[in-house]
C-alpha positions as CSV (number, residue, x, y, z in Angstrom):
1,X,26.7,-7.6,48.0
2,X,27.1,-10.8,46.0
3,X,27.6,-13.7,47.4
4,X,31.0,-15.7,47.6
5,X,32.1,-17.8,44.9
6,X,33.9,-21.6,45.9
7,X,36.7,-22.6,44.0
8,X,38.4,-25.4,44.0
9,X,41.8,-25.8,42.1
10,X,44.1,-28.4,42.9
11,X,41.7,-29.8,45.7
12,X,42.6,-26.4,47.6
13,X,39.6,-24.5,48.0
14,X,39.0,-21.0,48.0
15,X,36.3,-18.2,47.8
16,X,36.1,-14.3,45.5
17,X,33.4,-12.4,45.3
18,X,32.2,-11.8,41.4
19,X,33.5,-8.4,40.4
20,X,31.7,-5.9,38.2
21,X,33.8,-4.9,35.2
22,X,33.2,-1.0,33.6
23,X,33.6,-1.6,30.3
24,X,35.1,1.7,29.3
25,X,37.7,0.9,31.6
26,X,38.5,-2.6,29.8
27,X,38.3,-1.8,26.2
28,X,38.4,2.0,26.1
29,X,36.1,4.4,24.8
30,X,34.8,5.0,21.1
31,X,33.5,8.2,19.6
32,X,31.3,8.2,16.6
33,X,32.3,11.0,13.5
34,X,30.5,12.2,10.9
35,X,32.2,13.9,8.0
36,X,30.4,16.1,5.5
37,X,32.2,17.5,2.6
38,X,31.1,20.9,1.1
39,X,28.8,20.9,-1.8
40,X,27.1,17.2,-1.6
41,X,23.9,17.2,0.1
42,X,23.3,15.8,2.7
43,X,22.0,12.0,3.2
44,X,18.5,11.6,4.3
């Protein structure tokens, strides 16, 4: 476990732990496509 964070806002003090963000879960997934039309050839 991480340890607490001390803020102090307004001189009122108080403590959070840091919390892990996912990624994915923030800004969503993304999915890579390739398109290949019929009679070019391929790309090497």
């Amino acid at each position: 476990m991480a340890r607490a964070l001390t803020f102090d806002l307004g001189g009122t003090a108080f403590q959070a732990e840091p919390v892990k963000l996912d990624r994915k879960k923030v800004y969503g997934r993304t999915g890579t496509a390739a398109n290949v039309k019929k009679g070019r050839p391929e790309a090497r």
